[in-house]
Backbone and ligand atoms as CSV (ligand in chain L), in Angstrom:
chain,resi,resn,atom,element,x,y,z
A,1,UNK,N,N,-17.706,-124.187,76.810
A,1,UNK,CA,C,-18.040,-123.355,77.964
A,1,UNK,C,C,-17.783,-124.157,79.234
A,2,UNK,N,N,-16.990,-123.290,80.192
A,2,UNK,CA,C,-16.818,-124.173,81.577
A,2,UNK,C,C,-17.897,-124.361,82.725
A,3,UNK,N,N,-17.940,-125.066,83.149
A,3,UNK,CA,C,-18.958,-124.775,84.766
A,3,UNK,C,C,-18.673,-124.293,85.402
A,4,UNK,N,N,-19.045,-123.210,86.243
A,4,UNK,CA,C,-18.474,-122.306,87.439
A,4,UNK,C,C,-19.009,-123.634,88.545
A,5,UNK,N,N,-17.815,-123.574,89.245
A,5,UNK,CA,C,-17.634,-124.776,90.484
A,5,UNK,C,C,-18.426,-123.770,91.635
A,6,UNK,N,N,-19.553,-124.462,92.147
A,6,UNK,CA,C,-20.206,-123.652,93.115
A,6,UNK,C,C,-19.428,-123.972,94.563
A,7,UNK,N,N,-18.862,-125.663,94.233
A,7,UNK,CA,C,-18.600,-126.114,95.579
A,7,UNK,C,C,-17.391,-125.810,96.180
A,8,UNK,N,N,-16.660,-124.870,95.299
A,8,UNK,CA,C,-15.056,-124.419,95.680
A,8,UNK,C,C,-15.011,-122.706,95.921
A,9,UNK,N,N,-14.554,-122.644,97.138
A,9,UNK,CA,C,-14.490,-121.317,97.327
A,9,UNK,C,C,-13.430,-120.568,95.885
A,10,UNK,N,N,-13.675,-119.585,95.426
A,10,UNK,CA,C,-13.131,-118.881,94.640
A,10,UNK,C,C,-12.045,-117.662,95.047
A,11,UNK,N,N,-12.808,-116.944,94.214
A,11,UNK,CA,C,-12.639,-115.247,93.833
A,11,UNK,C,C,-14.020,-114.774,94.984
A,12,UNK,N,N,-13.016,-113.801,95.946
A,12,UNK,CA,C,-14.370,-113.249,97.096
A,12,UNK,C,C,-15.524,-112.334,96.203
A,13,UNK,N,N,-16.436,-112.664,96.598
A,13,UNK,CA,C,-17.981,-111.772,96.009
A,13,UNK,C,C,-17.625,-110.112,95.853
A,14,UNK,N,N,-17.020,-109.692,97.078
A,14,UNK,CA,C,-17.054,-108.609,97.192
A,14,UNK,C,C,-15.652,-107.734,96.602
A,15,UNK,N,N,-14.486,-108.298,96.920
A,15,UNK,CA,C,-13.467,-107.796,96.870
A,15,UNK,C,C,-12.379,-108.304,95.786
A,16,UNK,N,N,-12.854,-109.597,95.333
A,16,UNK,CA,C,-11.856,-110.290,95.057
A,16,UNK,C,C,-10.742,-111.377,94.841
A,17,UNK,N,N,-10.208,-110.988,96.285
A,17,UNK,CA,C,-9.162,-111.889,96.856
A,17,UNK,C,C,-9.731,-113.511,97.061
A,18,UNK,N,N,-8.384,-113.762,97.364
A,18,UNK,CA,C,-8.676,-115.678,97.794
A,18,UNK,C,C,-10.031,-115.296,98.891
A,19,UNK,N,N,-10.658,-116.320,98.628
A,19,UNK,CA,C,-12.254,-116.447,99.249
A,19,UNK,C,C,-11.998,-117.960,100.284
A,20,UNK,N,N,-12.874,-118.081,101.403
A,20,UNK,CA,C,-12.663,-119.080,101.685
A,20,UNK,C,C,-13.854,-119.694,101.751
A,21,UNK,N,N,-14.466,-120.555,102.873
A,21,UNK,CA,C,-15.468,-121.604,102.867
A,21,UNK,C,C,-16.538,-121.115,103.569
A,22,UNK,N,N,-16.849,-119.651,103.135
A,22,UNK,CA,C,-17.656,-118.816,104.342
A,22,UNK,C,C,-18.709,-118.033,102.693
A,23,UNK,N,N,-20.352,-118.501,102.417
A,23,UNK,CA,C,-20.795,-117.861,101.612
A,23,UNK,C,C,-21.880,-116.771,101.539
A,24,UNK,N,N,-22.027,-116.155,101.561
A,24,UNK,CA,C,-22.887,-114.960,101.543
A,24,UNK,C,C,-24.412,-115.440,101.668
A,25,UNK,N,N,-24.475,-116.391,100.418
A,25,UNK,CA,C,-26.007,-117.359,100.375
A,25,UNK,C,C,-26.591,-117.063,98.916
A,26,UNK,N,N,-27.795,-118.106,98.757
A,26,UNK,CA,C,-28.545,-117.745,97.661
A,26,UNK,C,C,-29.605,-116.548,97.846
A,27,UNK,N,N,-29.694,-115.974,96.636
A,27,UNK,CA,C,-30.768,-114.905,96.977
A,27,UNK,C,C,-32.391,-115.355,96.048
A,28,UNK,N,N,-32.238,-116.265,95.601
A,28,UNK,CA,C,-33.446,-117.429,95.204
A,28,UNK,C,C,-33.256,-118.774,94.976
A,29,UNK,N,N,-33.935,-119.223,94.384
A,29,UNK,CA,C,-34.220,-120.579,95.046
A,29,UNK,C,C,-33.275,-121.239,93.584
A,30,UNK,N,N,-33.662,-120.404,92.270
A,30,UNK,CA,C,-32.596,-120.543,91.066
A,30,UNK,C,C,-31.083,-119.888,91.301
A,31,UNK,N,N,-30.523,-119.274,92.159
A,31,UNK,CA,C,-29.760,-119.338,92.218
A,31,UNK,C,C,-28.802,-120.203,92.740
A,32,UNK,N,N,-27.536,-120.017,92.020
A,32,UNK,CA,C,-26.504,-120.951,92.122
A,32,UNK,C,C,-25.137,-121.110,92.849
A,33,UNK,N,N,-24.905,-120.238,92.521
A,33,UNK,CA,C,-23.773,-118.905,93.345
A,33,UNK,C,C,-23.855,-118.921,94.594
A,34,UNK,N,N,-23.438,-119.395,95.746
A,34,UNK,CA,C,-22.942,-119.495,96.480
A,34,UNK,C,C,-22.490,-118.033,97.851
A,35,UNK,N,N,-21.679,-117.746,96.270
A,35,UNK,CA,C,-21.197,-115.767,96.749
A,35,UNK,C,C,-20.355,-116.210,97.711
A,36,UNK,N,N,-18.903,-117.150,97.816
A,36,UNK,CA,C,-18.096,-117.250,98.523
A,36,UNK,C,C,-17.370,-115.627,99.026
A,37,UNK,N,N,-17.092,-115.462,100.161
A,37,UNK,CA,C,-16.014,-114.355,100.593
A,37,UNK,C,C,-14.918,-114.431,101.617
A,38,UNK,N,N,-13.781,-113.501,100.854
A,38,UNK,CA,C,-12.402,-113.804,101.917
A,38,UNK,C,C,-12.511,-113.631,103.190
A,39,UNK,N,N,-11.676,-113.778,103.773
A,39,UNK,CA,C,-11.889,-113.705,105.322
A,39,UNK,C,C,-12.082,-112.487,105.639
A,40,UNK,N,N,-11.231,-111.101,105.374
A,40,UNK,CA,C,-11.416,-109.515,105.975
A,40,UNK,C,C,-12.433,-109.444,105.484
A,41,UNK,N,N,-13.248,-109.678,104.360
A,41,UNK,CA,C,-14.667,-109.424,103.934
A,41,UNK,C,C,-15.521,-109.824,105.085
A,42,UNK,N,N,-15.648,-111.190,105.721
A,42,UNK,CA,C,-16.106,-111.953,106.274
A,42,UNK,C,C,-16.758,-111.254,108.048
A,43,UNK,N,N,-15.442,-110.356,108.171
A,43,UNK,CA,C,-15.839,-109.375,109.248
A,43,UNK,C,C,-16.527,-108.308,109.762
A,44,UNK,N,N,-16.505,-107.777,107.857
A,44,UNK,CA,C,-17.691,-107.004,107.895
A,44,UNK,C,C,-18.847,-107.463,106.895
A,45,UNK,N,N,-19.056,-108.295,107.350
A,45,UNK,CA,C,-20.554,-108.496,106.670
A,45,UNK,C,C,-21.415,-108.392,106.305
A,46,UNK,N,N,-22.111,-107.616,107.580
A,46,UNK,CA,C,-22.686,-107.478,108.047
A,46,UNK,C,C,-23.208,-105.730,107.498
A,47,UNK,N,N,-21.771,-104.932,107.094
A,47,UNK,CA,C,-21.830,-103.637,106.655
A,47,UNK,C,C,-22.392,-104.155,105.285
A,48,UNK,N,N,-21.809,-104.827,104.928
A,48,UNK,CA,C,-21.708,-105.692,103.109
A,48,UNK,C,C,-23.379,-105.886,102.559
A,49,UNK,N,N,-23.722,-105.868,103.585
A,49,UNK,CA,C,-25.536,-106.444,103.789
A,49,UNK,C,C,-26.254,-105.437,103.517
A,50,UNK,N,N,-25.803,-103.969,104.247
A,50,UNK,CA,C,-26.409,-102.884,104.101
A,50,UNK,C,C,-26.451,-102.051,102.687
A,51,UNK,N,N,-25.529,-102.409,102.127
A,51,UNK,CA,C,-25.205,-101.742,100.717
A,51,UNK,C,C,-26.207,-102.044,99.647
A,52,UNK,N,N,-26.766,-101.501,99.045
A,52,UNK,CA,C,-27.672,-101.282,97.754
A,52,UNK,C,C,-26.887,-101.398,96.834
A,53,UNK,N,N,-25.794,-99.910,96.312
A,53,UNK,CA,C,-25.526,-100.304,95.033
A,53,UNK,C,C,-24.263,-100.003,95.336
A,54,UNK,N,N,-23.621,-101.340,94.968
A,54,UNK,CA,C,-21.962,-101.846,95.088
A,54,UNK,C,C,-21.067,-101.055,94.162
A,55,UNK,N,N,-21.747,-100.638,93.294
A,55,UNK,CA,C,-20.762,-100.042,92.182
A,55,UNK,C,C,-20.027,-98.580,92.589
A,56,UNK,N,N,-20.715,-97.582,93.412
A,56,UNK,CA,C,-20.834,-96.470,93.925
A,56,UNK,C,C,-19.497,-96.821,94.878
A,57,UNK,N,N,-19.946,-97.494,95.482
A,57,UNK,CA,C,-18.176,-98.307,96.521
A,57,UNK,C,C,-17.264,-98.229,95.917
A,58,UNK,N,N,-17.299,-99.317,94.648
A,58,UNK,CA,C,-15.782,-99.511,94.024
A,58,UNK,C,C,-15.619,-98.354,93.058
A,59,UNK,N,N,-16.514,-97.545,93.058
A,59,UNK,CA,C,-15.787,-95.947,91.998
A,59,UNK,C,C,-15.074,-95.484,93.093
A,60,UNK,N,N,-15.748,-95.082,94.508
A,60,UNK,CA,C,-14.940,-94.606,95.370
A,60,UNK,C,C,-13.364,-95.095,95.907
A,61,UNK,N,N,-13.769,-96.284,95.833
A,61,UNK,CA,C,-12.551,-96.959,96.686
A,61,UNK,C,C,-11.386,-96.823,95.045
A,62,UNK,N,N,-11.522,-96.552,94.010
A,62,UNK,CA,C,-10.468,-97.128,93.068
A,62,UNK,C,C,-10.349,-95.103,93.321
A,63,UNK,N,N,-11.006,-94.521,93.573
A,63,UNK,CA,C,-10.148,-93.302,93.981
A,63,UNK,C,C,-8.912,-93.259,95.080
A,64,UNK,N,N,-9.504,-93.713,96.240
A,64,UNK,CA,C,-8.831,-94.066,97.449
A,64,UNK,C,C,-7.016,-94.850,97.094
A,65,UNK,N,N,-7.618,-95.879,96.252
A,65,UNK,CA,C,-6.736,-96.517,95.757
A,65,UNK,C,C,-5.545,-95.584,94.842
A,66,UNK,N,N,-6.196,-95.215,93.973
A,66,UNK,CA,C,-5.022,-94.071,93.410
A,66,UNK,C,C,-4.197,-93.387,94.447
A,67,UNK,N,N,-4.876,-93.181,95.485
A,67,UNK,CA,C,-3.818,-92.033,96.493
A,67,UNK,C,C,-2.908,-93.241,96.920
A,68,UNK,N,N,-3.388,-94.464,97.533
A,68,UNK,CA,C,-2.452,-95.194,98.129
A,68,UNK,C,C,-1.343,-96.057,97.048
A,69,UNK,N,N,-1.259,-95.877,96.290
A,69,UNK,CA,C,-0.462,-96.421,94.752
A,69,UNK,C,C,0.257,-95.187,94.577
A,70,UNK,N,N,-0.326,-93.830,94.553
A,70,UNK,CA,C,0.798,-92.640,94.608
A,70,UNK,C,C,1.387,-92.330,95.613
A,71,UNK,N,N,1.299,-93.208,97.039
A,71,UNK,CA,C,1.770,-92.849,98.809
A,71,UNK,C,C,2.884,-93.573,98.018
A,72,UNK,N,N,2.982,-95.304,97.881
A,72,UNK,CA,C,3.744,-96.004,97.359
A,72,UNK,C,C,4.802,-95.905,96.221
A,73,UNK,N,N,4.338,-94.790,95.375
A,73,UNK,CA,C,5.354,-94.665,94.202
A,73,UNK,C,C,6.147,-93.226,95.083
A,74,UNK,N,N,5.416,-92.493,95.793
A,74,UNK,CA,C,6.686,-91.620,96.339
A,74,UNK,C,C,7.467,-92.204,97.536
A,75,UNK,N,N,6.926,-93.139,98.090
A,75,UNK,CA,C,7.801,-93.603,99.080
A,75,UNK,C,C,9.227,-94.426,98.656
A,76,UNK,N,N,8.855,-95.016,97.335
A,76,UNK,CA,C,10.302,-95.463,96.918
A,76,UNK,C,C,10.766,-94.353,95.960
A,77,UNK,N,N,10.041,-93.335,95.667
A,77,UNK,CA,C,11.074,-91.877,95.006
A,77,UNK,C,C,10.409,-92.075,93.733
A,78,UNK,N,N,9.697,-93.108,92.873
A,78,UNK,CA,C,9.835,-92.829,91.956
A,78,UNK,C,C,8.355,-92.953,90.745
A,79,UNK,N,N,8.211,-92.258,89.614
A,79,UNK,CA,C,7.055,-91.691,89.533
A,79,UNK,C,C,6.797,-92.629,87.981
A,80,UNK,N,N,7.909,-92.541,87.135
A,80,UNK,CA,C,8.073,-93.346,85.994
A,80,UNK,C,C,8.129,-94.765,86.418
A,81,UNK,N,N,7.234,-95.443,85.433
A,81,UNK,CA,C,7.153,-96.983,85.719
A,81,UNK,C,C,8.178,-97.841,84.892
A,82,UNK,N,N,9.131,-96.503,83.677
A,82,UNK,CA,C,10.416,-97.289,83.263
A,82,UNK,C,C,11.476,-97.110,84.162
A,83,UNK,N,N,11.282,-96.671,85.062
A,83,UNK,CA,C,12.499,-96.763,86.399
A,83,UNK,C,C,12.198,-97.655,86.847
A,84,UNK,N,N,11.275,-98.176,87.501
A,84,UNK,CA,C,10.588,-99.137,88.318
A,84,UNK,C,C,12.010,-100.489,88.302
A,85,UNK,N,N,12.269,-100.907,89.426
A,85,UNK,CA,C,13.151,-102.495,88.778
A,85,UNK,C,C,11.493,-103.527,88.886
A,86,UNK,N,N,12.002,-104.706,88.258
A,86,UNK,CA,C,10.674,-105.629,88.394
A,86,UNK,C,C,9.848,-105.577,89.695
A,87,UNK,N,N,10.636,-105.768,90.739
A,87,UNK,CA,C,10.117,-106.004,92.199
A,87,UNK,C,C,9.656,-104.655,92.329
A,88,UNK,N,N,9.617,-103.239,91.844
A,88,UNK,CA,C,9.119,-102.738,92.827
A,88,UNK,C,C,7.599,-102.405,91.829
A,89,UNK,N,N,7.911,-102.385,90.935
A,89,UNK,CA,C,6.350,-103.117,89.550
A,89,UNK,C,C,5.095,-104.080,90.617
A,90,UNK,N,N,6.221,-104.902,91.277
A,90,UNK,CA,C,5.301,-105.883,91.579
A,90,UNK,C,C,4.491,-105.666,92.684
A,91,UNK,N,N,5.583,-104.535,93.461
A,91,UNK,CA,C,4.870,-104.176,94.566
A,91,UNK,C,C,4.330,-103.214,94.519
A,92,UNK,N,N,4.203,-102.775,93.928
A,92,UNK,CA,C,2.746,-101.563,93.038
A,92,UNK,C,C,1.928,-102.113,93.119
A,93,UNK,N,N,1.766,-103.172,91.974
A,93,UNK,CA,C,0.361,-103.475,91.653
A,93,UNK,C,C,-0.035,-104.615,92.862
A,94,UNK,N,N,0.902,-105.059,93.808
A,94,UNK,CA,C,0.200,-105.494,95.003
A,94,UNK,C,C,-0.153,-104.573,95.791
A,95,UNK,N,N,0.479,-103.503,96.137
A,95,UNK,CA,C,-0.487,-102.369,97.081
A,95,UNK,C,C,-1.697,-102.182,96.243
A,96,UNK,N,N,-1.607,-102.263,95.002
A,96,UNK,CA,C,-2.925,-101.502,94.323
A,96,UNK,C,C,-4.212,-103.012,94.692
A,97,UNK,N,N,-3.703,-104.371,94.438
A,97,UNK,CA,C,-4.584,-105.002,94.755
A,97,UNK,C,C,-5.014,-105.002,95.920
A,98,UNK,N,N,-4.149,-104.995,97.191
A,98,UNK,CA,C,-4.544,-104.906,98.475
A,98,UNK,C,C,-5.663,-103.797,99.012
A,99,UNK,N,N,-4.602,-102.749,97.989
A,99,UNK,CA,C,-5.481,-101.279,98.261
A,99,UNK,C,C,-7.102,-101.394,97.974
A,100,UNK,N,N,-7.807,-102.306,97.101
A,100,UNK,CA,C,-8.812,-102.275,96.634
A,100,UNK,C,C,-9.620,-102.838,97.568
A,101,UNK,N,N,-9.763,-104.171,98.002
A,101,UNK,CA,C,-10.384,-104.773,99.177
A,101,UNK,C,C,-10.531,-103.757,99.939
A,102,UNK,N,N,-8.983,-103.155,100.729
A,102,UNK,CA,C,-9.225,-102.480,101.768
A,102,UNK,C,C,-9.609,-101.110,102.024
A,103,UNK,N,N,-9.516,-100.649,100.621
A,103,UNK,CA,C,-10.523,-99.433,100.462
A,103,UNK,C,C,-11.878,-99.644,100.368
A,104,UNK,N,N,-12.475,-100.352,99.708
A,104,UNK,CA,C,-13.613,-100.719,99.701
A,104,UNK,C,C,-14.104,-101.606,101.046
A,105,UNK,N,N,-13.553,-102.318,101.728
A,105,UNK,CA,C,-14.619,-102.657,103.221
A,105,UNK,C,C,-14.086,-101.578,103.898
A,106,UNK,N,N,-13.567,-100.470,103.919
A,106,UNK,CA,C,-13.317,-99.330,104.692
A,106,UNK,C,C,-14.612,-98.404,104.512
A,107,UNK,N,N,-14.737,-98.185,103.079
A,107,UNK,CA,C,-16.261,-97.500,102.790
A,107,UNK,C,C,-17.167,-98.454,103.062
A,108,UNK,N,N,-17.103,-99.394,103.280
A,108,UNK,CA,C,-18.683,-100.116,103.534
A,108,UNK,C,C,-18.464,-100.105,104.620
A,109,UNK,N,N,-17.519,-100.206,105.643
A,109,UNK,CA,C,-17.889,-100.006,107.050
A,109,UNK,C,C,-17.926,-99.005,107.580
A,110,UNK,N,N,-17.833,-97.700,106.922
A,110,UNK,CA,C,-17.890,-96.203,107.144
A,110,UNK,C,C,-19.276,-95.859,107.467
A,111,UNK,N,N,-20.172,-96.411,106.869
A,111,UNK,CA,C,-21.589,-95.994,106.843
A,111,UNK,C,C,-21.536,-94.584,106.139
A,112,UNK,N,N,-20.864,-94.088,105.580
A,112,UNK,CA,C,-20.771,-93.271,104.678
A,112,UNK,C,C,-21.686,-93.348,103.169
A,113,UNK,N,N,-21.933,-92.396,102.923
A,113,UNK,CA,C,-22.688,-92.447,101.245
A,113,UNK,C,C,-21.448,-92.726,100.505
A,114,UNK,N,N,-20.804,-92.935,99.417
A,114,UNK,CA,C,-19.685,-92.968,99.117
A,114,UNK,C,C,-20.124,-91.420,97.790
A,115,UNK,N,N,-20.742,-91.301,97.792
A,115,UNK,CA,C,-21.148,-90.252,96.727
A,115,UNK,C,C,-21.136,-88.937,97.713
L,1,ZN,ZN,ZN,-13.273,-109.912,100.124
């Protein structure tokens, strides 16, 4: 079993992405975790703070996400992923990763219910 490195920024708390040297905090005195987050996380924080239950976000936002992954597959024409050449595969599933962060601090800074 490995040690999770508390002292290295990771994987962001919230979203994901490269995290940097900016941490959310402990929420007891046994905790360990750090809760590093990326920088666009980092801006809204503050929304991030207000949220109860995180999960309700990322159901919403992986909806959001579907539309912007289907903006992307019609903008290059095409709907089959055996057409796809490699590069544009790749740039799928990078809009789809991007799409996720930024759907999700979009609903947390909405002040929206996401339900
Ligand atoms: Zn993030």
């Amino acid at each position: 079993m490995t040690q999770h490195d508390t002292h290295t920024p990771s994987d962001c708390h919230y979203c994901g992405e490269r995290a940097i040297g900016i941490g959310v905090g402990f929420t007891s005195a046994r905790d360990k975790d750090p809760k590093w987050i990326c920088a666009p996380c980092s801006l809204v924080l503050e929304d991030f703070r207000r949220v109860v239950r995180m999960d309700a976000y990322e159901l919403k936002a992986i909806e959001l996400v579907d539309e912007i992954a289907g903006e992307y597959c019609a903008e290059i024409g095409l709907t089959d992923m055996a057409e796809m050449s490699e590069l544009e595969r790749r740039m799928l599933w990078k809009t789809v990763w991007k799409g996720c962060g930024t759907s999700l601090r979009k609903l947390v800074r909405s002040n929206d219910a996401p339900f």
